[in-house]
mmCIF file of the protein (N, C-alpha, C, O) and its ligand, coordinates in Angstrom:
data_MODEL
# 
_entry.id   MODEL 
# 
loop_
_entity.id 
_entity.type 
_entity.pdbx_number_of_molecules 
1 polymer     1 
2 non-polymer 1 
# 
_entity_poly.entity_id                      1 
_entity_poly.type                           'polypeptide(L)' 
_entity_poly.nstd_linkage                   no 
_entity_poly.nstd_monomer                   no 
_entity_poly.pdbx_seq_one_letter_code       
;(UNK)(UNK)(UNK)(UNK)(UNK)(UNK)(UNK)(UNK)(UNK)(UNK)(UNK)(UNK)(UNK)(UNK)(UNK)(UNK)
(UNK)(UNK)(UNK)(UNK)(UNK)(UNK)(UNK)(UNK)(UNK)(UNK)(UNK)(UNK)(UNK)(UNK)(UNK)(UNK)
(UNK)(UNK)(UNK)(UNK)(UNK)(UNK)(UNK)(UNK)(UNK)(UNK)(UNK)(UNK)(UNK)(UNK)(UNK)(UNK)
(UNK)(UNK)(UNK)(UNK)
;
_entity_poly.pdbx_seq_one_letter_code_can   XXXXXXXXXXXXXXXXXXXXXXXXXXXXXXXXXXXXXXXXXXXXXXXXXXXX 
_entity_poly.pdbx_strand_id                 A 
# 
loop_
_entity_poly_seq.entity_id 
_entity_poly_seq.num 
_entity_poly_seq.mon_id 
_entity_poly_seq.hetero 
1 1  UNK n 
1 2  UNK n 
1 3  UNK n 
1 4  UNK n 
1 5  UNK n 
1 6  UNK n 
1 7  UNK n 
1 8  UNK n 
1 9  UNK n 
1 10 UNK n 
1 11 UNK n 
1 12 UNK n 
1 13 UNK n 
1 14 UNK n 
1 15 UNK n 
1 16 UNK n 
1 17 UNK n 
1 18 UNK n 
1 19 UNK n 
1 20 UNK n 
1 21 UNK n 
1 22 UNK n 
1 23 UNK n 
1 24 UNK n 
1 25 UNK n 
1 26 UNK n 
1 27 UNK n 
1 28 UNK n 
1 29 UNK n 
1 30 UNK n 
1 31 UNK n 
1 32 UNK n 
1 33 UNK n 
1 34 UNK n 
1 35 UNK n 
1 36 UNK n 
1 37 UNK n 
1 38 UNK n 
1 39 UNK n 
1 40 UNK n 
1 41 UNK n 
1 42 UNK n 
1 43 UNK n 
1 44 UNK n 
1 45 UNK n 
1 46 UNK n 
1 47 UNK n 
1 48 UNK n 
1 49 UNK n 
1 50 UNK n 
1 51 UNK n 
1 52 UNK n 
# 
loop_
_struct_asym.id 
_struct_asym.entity_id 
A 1 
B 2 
# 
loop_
_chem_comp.id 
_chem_comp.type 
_chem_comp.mon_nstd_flag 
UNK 'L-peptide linking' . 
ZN  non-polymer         . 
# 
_pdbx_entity_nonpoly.entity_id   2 
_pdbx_entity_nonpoly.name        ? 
_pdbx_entity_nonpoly.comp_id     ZN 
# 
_pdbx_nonpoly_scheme.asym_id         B 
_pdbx_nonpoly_scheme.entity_id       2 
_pdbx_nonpoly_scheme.mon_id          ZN 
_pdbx_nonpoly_scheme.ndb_seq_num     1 
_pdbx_nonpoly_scheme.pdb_seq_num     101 
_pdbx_nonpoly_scheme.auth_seq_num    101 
_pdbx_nonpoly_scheme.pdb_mon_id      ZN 
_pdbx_nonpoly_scheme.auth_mon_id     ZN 
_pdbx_nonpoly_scheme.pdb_strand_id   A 
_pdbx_nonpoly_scheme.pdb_ins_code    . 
# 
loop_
_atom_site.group_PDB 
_atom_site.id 
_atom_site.type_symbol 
_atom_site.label_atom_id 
_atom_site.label_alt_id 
_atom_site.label_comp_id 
_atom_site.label_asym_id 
_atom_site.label_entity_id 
_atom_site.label_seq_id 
_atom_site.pdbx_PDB_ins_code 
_atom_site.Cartn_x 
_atom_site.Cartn_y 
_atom_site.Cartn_z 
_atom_site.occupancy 
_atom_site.B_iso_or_equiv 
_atom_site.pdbx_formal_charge 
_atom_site.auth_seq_id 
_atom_site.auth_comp_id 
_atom_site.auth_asym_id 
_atom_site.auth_atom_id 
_atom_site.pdbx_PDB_model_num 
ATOM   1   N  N  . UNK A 1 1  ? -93.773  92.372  95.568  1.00 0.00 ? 1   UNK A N  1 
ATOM   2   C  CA . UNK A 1 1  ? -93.504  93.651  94.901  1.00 0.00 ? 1   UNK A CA 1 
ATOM   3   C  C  . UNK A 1 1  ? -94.623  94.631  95.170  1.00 0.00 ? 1   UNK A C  1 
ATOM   4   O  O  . UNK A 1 1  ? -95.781  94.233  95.040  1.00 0.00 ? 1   UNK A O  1 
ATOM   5   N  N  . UNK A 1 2  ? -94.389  95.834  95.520  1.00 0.00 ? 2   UNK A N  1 
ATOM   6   C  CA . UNK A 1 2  ? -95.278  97.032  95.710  1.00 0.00 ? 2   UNK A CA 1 
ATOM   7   C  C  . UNK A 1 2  ? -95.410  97.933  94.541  1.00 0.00 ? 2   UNK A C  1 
ATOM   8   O  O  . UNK A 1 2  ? -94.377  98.507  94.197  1.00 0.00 ? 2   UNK A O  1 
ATOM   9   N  N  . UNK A 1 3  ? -96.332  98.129  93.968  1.00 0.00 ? 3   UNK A N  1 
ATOM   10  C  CA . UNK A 1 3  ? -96.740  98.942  93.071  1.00 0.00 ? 3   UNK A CA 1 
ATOM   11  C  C  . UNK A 1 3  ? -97.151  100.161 94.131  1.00 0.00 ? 3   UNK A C  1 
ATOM   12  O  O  . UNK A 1 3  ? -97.813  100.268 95.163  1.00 0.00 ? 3   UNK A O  1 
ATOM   13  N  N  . UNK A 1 4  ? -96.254  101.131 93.138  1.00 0.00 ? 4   UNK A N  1 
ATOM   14  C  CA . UNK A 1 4  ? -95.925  103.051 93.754  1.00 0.00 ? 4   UNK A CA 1 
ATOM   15  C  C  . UNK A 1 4  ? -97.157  103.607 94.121  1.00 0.00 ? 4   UNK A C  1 
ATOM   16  O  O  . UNK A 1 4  ? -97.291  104.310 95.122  1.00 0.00 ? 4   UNK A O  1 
ATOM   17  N  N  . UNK A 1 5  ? -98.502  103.178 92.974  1.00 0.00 ? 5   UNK A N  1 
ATOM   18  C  CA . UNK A 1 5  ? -99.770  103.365 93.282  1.00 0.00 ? 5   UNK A CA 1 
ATOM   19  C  C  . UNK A 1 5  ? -100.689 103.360 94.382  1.00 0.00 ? 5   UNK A C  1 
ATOM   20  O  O  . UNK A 1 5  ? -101.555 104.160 94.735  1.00 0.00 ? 5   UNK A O  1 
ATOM   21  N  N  . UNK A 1 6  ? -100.144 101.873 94.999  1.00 0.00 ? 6   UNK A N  1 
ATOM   22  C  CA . UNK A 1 6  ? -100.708 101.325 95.852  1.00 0.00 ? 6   UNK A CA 1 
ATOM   23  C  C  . UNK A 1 6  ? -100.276 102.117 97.264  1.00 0.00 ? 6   UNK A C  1 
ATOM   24  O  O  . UNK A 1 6  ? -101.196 102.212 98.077  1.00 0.00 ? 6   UNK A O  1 
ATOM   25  N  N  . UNK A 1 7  ? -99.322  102.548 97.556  1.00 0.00 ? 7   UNK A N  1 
ATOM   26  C  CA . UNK A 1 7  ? -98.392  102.582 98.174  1.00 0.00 ? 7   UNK A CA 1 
ATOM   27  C  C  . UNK A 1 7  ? -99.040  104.332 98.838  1.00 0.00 ? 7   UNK A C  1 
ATOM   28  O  O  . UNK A 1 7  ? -98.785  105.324 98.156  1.00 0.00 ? 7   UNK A O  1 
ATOM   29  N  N  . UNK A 1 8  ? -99.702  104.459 99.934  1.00 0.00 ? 8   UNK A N  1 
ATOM   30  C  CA . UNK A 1 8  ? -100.473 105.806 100.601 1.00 0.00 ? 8   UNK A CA 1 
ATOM   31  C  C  . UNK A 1 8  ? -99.524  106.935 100.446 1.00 0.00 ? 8   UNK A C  1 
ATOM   32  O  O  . UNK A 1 8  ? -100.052 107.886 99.871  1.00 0.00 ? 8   UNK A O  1 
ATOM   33  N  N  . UNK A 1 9  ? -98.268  107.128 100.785 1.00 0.00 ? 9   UNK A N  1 
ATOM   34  C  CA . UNK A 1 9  ? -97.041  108.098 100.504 1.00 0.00 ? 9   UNK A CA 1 
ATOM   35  C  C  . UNK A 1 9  ? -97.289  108.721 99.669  1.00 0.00 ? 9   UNK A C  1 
ATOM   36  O  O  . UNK A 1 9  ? -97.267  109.951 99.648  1.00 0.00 ? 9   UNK A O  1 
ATOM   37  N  N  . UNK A 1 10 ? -97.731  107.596 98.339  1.00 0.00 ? 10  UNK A N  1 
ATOM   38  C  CA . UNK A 1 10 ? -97.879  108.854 97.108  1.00 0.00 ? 10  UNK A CA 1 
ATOM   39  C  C  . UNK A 1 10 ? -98.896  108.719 97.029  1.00 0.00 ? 10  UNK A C  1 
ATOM   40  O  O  . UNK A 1 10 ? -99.044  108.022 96.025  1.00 0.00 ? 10  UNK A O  1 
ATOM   41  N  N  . UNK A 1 11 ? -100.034 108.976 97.537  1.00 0.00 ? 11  UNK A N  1 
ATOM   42  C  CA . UNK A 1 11 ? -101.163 108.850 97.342  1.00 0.00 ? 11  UNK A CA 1 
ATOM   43  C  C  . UNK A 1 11 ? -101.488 110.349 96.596  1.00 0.00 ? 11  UNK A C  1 
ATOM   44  O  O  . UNK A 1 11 ? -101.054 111.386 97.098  1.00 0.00 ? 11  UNK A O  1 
ATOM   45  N  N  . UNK A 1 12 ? -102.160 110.354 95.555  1.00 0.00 ? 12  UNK A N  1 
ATOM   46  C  CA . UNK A 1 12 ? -102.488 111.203 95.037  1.00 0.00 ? 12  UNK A CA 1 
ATOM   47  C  C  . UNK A 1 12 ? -103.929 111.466 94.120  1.00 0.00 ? 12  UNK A C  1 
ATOM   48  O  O  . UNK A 1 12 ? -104.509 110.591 93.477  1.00 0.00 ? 12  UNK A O  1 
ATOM   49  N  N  . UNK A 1 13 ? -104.216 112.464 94.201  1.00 0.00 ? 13  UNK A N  1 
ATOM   50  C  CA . UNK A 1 13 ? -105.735 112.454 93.368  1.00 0.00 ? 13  UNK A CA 1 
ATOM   51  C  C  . UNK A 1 13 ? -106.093 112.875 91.898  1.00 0.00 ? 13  UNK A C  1 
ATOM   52  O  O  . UNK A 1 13 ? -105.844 113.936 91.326  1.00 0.00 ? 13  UNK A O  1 
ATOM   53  N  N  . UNK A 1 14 ? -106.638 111.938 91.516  1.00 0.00 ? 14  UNK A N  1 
ATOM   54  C  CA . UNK A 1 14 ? -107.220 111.719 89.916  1.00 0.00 ? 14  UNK A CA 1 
ATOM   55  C  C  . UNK A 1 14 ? -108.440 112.369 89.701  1.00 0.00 ? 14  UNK A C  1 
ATOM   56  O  O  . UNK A 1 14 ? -109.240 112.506 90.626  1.00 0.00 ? 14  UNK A O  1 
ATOM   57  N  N  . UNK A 1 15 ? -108.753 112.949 88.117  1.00 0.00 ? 15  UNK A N  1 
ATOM   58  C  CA . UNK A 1 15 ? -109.975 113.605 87.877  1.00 0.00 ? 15  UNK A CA 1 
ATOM   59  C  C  . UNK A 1 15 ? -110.384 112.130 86.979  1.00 0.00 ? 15  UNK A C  1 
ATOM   60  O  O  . UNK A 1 15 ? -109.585 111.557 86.238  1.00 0.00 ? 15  UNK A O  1 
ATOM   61  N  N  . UNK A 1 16 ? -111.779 111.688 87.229  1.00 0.00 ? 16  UNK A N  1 
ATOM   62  C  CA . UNK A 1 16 ? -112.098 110.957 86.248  1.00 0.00 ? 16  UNK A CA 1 
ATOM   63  C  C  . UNK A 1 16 ? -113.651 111.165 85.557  1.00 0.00 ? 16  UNK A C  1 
ATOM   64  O  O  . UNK A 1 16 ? -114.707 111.083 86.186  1.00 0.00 ? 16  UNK A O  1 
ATOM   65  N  N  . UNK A 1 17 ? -113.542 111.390 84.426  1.00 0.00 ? 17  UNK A N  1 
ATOM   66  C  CA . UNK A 1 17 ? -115.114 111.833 83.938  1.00 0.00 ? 17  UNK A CA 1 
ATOM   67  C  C  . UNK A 1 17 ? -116.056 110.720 84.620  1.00 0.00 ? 17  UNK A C  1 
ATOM   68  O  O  . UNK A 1 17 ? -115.781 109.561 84.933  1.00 0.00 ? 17  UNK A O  1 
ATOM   69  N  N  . UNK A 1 18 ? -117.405 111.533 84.766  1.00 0.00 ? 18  UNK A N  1 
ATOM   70  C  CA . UNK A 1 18 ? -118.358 110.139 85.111  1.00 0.00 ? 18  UNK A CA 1 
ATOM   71  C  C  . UNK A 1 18 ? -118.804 109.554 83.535  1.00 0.00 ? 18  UNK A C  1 
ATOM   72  O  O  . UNK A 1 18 ? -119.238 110.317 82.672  1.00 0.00 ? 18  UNK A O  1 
ATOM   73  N  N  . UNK A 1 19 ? -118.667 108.436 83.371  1.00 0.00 ? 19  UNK A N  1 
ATOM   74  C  CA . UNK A 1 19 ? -119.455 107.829 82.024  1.00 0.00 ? 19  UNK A CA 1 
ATOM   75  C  C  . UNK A 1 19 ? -120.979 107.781 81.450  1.00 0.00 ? 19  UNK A C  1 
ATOM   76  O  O  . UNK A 1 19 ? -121.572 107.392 80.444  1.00 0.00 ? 19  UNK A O  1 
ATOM   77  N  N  . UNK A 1 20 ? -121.336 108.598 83.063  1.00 0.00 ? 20  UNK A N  1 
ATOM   78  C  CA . UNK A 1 20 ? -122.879 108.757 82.718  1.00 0.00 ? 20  UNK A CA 1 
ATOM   79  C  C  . UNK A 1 20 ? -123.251 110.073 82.097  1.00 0.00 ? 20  UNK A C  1 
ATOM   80  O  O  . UNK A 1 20 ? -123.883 110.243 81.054  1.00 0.00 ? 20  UNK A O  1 
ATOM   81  N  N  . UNK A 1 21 ? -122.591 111.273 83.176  1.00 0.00 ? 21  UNK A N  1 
ATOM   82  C  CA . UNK A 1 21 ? -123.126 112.364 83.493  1.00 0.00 ? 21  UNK A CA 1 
ATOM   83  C  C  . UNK A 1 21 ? -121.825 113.586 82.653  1.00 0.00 ? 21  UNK A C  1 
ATOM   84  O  O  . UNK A 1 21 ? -122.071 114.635 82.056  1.00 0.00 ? 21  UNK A O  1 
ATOM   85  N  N  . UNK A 1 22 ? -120.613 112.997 82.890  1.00 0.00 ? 22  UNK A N  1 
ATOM   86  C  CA . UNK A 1 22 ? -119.691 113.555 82.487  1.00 0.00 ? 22  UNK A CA 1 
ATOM   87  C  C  . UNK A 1 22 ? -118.875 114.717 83.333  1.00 0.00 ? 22  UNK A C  1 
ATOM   88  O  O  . UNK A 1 22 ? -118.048 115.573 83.018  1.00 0.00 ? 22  UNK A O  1 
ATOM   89  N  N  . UNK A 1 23 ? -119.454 114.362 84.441  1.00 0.00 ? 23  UNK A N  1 
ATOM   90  C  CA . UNK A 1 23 ? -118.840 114.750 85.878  1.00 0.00 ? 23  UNK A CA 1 
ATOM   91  C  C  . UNK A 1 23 ? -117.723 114.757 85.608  1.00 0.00 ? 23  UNK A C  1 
ATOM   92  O  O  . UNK A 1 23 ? -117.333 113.956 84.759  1.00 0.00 ? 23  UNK A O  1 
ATOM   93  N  N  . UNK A 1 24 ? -116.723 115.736 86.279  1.00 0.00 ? 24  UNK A N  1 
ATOM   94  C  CA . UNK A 1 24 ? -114.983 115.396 86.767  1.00 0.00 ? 24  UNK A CA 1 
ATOM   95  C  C  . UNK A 1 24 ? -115.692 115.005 88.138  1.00 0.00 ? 24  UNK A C  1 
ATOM   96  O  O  . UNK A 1 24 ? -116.475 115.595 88.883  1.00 0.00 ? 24  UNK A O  1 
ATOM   97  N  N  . UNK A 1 25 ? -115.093 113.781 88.148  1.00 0.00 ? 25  UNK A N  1 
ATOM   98  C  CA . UNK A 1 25 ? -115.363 113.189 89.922  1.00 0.00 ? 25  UNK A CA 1 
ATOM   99  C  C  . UNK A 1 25 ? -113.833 112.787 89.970  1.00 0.00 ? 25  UNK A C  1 
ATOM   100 O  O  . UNK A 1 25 ? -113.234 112.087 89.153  1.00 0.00 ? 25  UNK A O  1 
ATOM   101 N  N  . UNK A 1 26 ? -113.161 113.603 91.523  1.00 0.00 ? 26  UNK A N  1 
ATOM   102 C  CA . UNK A 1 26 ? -111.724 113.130 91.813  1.00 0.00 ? 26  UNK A CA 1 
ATOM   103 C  C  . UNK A 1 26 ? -111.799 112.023 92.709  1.00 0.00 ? 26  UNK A C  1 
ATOM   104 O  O  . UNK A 1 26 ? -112.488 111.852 93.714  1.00 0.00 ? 26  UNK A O  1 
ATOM   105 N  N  . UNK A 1 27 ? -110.734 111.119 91.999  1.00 0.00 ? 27  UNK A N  1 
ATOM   106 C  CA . UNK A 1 27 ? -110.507 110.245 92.885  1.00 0.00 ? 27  UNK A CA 1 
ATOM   107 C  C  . UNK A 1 27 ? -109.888 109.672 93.432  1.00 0.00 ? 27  UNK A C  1 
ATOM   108 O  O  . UNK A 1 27 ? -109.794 108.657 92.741  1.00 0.00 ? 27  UNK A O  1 
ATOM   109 N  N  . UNK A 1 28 ? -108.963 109.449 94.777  1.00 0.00 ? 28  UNK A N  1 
ATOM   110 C  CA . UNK A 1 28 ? -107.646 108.966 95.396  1.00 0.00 ? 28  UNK A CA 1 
ATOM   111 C  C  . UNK A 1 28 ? -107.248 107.681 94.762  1.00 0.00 ? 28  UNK A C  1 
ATOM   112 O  O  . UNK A 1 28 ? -108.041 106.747 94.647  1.00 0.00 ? 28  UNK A O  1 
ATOM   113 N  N  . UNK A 1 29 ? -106.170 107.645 94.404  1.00 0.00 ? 29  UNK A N  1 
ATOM   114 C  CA . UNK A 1 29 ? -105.434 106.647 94.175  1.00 0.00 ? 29  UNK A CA 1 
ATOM   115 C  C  . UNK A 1 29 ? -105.382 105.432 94.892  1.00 0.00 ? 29  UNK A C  1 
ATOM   116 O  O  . UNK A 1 29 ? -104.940 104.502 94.218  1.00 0.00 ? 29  UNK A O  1 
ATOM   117 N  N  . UNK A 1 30 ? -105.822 105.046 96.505  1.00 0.00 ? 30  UNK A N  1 
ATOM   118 C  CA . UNK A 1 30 ? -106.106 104.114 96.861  1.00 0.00 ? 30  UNK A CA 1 
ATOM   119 C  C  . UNK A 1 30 ? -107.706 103.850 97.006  1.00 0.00 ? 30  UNK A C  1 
ATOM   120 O  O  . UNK A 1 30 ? -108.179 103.050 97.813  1.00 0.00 ? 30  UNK A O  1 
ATOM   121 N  N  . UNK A 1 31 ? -108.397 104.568 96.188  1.00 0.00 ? 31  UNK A N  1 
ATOM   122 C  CA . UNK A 1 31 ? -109.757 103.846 96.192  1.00 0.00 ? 31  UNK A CA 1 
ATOM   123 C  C  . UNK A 1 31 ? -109.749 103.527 94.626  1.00 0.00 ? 31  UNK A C  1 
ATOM   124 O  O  . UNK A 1 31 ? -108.934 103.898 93.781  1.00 0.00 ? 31  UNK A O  1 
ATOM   125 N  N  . UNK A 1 32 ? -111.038 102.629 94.459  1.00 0.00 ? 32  UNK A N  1 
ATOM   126 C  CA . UNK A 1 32 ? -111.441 101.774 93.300  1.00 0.00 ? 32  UNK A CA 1 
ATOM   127 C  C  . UNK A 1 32 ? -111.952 102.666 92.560  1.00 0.00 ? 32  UNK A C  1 
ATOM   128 O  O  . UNK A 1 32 ? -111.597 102.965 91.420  1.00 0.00 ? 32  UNK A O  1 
ATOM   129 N  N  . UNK A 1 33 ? -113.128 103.293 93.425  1.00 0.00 ? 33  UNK A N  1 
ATOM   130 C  CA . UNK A 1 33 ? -114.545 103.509 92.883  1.00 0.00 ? 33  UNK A CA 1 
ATOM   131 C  C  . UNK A 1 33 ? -114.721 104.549 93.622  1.00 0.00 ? 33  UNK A C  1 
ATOM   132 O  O  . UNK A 1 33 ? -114.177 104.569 94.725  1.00 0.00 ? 33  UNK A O  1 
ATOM   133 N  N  . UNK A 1 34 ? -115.430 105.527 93.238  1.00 0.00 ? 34  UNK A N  1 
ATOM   134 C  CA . UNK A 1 34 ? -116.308 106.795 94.428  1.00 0.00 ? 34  UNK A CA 1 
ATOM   135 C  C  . UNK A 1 34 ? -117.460 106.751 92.903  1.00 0.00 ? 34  UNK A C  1 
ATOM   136 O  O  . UNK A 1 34 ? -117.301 106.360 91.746  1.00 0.00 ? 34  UNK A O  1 
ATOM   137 N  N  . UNK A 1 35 ? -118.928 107.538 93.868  1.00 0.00 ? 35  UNK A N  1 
ATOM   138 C  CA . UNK A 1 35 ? -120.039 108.025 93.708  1.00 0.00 ? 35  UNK A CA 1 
ATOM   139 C  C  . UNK A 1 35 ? -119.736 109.007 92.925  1.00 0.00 ? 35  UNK A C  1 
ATOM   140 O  O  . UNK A 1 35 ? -119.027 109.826 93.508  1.00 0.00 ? 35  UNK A O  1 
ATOM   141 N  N  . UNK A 1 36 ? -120.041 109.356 91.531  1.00 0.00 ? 36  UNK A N  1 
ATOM   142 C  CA . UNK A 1 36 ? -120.559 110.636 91.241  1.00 0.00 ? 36  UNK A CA 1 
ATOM   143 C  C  . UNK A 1 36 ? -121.511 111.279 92.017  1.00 0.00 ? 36  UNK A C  1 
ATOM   144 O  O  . UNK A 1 36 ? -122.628 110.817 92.251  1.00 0.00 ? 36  UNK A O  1 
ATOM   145 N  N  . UNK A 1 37 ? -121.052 112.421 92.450  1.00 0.00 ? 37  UNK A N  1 
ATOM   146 C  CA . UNK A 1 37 ? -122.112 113.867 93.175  1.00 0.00 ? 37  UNK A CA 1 
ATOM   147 C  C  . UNK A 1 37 ? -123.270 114.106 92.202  1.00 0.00 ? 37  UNK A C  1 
ATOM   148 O  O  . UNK A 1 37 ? -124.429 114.118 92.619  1.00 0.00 ? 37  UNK A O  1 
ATOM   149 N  N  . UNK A 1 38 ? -122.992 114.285 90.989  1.00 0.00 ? 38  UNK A N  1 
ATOM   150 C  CA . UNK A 1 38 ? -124.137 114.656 90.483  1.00 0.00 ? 38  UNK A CA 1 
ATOM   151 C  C  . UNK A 1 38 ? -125.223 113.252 89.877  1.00 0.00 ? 38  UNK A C  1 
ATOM   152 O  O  . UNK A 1 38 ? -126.431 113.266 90.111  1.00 0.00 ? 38  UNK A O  1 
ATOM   153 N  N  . UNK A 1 39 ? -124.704 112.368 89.271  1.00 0.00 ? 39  UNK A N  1 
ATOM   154 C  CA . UNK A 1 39 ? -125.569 111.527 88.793  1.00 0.00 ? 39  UNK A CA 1 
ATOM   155 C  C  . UNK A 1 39 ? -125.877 109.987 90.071  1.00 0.00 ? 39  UNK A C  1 
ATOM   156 O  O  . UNK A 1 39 ? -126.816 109.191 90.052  1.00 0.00 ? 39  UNK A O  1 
ATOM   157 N  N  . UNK A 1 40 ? -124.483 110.057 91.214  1.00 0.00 ? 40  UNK A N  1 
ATOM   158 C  CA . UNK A 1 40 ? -124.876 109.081 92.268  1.00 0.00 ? 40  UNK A CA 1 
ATOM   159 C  C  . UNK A 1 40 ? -124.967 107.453 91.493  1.00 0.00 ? 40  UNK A C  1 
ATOM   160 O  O  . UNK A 1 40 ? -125.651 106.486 91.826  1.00 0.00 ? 40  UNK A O  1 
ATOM   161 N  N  . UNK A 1 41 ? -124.016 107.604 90.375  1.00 0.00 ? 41  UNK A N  1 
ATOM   162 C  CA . UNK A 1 41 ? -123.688 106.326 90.015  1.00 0.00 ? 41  UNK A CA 1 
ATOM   163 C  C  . UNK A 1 41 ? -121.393 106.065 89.810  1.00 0.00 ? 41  UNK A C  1 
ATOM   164 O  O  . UNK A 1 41 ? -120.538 106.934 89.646  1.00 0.00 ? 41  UNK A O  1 
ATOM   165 N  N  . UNK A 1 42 ? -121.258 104.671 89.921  1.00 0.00 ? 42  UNK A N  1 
ATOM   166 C  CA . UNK A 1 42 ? -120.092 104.635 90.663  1.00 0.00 ? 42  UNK A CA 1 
ATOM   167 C  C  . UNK A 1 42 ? -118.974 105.074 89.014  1.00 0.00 ? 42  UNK A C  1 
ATOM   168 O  O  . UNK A 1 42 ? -119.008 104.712 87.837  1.00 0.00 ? 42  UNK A O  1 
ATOM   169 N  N  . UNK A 1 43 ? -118.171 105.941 89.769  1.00 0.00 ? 43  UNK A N  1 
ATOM   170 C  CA . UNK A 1 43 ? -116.701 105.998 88.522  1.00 0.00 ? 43  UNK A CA 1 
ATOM   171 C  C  . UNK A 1 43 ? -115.721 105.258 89.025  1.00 0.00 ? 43  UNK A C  1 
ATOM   172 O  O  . UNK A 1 43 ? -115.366 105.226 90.203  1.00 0.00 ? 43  UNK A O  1 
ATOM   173 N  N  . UNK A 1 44 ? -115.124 104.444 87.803  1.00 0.00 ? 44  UNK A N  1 
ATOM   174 C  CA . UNK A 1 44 ? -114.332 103.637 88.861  1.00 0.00 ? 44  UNK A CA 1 
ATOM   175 C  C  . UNK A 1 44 ? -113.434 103.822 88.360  1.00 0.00 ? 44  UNK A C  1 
ATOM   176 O  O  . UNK A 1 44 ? -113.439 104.443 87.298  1.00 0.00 ? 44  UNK A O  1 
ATOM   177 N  N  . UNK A 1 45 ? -112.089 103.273 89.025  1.00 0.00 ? 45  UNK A N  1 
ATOM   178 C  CA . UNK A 1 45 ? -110.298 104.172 88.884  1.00 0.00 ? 45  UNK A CA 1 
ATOM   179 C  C  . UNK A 1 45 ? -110.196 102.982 87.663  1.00 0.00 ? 45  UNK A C  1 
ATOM   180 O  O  . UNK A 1 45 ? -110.557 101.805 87.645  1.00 0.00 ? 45  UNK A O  1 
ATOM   181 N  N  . UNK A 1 46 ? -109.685 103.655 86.883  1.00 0.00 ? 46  UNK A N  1 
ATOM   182 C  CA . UNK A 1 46 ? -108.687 102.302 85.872  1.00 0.00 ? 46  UNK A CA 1 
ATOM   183 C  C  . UNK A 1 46 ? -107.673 101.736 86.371  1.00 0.00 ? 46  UNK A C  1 
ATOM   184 O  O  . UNK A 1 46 ? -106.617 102.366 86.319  1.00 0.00 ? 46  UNK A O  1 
ATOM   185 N  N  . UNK A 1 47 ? -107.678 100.501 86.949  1.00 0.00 ? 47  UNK A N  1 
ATOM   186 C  CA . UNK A 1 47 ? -106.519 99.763  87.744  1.00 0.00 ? 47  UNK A CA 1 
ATOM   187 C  C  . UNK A 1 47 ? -105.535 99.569  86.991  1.00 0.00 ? 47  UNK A C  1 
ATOM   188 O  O  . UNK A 1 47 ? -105.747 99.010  85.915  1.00 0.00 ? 47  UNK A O  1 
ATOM   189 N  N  . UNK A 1 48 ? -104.338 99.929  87.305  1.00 0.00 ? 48  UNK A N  1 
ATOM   190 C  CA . UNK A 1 48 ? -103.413 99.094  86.583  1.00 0.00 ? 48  UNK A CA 1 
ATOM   191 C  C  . UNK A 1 48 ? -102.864 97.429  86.871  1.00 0.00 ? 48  UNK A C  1 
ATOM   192 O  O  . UNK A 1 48 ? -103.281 96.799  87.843  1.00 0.00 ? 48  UNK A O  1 
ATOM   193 N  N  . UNK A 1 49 ? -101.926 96.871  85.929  1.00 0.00 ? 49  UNK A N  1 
ATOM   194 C  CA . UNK A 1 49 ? -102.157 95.343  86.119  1.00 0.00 ? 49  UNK A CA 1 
ATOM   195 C  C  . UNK A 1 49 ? -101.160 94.985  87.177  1.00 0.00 ? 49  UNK A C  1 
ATOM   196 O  O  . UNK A 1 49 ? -100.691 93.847  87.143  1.00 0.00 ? 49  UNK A O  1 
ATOM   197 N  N  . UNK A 1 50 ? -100.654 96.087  88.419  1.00 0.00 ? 50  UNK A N  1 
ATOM   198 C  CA . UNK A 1 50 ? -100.042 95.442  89.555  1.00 0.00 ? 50  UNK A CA 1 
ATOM   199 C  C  . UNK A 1 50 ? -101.137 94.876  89.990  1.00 0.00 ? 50  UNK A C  1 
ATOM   200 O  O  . UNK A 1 50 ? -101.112 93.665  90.208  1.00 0.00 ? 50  UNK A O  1 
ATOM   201 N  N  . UNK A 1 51 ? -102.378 95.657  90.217  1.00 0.00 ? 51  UNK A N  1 
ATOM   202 C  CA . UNK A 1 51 ? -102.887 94.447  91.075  1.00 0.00 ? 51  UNK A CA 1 
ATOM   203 C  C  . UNK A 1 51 ? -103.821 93.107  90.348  1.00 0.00 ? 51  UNK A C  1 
ATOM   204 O  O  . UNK A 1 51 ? -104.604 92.849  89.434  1.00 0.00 ? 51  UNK A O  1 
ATOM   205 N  N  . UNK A 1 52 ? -102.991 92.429  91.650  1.00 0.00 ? 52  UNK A N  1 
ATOM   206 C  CA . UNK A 1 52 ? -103.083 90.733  91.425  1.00 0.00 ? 52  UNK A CA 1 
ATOM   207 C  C  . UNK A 1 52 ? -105.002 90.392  91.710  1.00 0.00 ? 52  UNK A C  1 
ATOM   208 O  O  . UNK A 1 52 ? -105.445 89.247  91.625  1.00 0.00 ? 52  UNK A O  1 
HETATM 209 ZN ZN . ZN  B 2 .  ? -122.269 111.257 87.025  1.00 0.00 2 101 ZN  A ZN 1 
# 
């Protein structure tokens, strides 16, 4: 089974605060994690429970 998420077609981009700094850091739907720009520590995507 393919989760829609996973899936590059719909790949689409997320704002996620940094937990440090409080950055909007955007982040693609097929990555985990990106760098906050300003504080250079990692925000990471909230996975949902398709993946195994
Ligand atoms: Zn930050």
């Amino acid at each position: 089974m393919k989760c829609p998420g996973q899936d590059p077609r719909f790949l689409k981009v997320e704002v996620k605060k940094c937990i440090k700094c409080g950055y909007a850091v955007e982040i693609f739907t097929d990555e985990i994690r990106v760098k906050c720009p300003k504080c250079k520590s990692y925000v990471y995507r909230e996975t949902s429970s398709c993946i195994d």
